[in-house]
N, C-alpha and C positions, 0 to 999 in steps of 0.2 A: 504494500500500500504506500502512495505516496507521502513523504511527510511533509508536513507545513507549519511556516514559520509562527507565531505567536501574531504577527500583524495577519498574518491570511488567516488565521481561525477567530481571531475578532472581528473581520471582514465578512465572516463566513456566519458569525452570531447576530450579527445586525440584518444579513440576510433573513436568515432562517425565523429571529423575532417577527419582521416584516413579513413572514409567510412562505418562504422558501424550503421548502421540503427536501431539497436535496443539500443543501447547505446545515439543513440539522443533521442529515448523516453524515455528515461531514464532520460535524463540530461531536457526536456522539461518537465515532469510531476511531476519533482523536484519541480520546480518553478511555473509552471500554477496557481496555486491557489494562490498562492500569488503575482501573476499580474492580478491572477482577482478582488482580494479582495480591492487591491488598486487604480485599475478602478474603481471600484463601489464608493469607498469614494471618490475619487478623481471627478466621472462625475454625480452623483447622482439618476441615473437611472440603471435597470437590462440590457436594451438594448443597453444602450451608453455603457455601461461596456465591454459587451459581444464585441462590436463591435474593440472598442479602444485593449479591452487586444488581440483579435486575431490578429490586426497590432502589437500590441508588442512583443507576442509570436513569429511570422513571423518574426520580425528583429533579435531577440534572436536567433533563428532558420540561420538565412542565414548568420547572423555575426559571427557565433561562433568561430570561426577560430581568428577573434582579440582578443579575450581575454588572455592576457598576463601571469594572474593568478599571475599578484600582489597584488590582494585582490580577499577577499572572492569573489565564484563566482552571490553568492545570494547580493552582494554589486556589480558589474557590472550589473545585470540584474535590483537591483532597478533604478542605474542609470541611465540606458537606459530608464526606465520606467517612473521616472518620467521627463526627459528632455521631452519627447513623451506627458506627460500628460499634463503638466505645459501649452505647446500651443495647445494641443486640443481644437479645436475650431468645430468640429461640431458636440459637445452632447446638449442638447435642454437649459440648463441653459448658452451655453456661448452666445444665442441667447434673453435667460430672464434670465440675471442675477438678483441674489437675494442679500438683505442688510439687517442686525441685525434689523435696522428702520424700514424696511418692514414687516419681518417678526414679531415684536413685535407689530406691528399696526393693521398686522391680527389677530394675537392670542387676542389684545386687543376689536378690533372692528368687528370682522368678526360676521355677523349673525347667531350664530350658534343654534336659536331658530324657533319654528314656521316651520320646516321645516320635512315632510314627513317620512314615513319610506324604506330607500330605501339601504335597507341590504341584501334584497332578497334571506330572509331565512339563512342567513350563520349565526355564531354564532356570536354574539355581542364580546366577550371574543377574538376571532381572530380575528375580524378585528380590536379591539383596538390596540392587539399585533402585528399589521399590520401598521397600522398606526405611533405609535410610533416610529419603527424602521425605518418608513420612516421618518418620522418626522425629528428625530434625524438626519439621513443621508443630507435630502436633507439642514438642517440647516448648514452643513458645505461649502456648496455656499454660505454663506452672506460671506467666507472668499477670502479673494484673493486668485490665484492660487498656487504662493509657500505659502503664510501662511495655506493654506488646505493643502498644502502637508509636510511643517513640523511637522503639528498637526496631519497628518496624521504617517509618519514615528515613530515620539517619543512619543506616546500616544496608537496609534495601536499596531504596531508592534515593537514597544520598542528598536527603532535602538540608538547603541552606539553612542552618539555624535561626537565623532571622527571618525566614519565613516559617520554620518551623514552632517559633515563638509565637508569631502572627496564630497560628494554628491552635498551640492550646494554650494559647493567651498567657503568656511567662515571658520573663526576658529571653534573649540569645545568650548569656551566659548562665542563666538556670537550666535551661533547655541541654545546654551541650554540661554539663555538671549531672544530670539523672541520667541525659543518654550513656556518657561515662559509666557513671555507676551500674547501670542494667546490662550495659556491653558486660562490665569485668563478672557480673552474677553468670552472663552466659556462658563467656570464657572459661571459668573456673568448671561451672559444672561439666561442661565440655571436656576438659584436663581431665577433670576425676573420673570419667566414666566411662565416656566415649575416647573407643581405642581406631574409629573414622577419622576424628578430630583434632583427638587429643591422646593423654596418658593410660587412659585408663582400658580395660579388660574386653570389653562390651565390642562384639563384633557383630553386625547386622546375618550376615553369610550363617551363623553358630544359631542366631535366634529366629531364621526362617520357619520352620516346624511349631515352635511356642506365639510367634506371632500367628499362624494361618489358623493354631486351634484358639487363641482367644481372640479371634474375629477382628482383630488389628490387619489381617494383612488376607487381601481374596486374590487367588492365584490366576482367575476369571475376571477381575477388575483391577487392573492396572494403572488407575488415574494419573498417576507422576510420569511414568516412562511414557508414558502416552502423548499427554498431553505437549503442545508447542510452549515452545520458553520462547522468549522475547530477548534478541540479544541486548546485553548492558549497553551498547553502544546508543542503542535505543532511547533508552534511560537517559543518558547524560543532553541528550538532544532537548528529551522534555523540558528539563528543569532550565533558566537560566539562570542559577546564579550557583556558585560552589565555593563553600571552603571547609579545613579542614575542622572535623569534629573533635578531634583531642589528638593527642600524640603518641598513642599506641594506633599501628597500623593491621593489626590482628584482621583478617581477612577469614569471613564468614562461609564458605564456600558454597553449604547447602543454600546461600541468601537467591536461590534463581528465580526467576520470574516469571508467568507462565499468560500465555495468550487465552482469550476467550475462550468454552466452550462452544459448542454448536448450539446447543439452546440457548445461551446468553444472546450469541448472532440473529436469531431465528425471534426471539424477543424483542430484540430493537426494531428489526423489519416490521413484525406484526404492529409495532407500536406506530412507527411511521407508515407503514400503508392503511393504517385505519382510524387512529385517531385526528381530528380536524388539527390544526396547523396554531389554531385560539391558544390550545393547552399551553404553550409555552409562555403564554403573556399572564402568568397569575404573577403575584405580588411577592411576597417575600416566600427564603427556602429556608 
């Protein structure tokens, strides 16, 4: 898809408010992927993602018309997004929520011996790379919801701290002092356990078998290896503004991005070939 500068998708929002239907898919496919990518870290699941970014996209879609275009418009859509995510409450961890305690107790004590083969033919090699990425993902529930989502913001997607400030309303020096802080919680637990990452024991390849029987891991639904990532280069295009977040450079690997699903695609059409063109002109998001 082509990309376009920051003046062309402002150009392309005064269109589409005016009634231009192809200029909202335009200013919507901007952005999709990167509310869905932060659904997914943000709710820990392919389906809560799917489900949340389409509410967000639909707010983005119907509020467009408020955007003032006093900042970037990819910094009012995170906004909107992660207010939205922050109290999400019906993805399946705001119902089991998860703790560093917990999950370090399972990686320590979980039964991961003695147990069947039930890969059902798939390649060992993939569902480790299966596993991992979930792993990684669904670890970012032991964090609260804004400290997932600034670790999310400044780690992922590498947002400016002074916009990131903007975002949950704190200074750019508060802002990059908690991201710190939430990085080094990552970090550490990473060390202690994860032997992907870090120092410790835990090898995804060993927990194949114990993740497929407790329904962590289907050998039949493969969402992560599956699904399209979004190359970083991508990323940095979005944003314009960068600096650095603190002075460890500690590089998150599992931090990858992941492009729409088909139903998320398939939802913004139905939304533009049926809804009237009015929707976007309501008042505040």
């Amino acid at each position: 898809m082509k990309k376009f500068t920051n003046e062309e998708i402002m150009d392309c929002i005064d269109k589409a408010v005016a009634g231009d239907k192809k200029a909202l898919e335009t200013v919507v496919l901007s952005v999709q992927d990167l509310v869905f990518s932060l659904s997914l870290r943000m709710l820990g699941t392919f389906p809560d993602a799917e489900d949340a970014a389409q509410d967000i996209l639909l707010k983005v879609m119907t509020h467009l018309s408020s955007f003032q275009k006093e900042s970037l418009f990819s910094t009012w859509v995170f906004r909107i997004a992660t207010n939205y995510l922050k109290n999400y409450k019906k993805h399946m961890f705001a119902h089991h929520p998860l703790s560093f305690t917990f999950y370090g107790d399972d990686i320590r004590n979980g039964k991961i011996h003695d147990i069947p083969d039930l890969t059902q033919d798939v390649e060992k090699d993939l569902l480790a790379e299966e596993l991992k990425l979930s792993c990684t993902n669904v670890m970012l529930q032991c964090l609260d919801a804004e400290s997932r989502c600034i670790f999310i913001l400044g780690t992922m997607f590498r947002i400016d701290s002074r916009i990131a400030g903007e975002i949950f309303a704190m200074s750019p020096e508060a802002y990059r002092q908690r991201l710190s802080r939430i990085r080094k919680k990552m970090s550490d637990f990473l060390k202690e356990y994860c032997g992907e990452y870090g120092c410790g024991t835990c090898r995804c390849r060993n927990r194949i078998p114990y993740a497929i029987q407790s329904h962590r891991l289907n050998p039949k639904q493969l969402d992560y290896t599956a699904a399209d990532q979004i190359p970083i280069q991508t990323m940095l295009e979005v944003k314009r503004a960068m600096e650095e977040i603190d002075e460890v450079s500690q590089q998150f690997s599992f931090c990858k991005l992941y492009g729409s699903p088909e139903r998320t695609r398939q939802f913004v059409q139905k939304f533009l070939n049926s809804a009237p063109l009015s929707t976007v002109k309501t008042t505040e998001a």
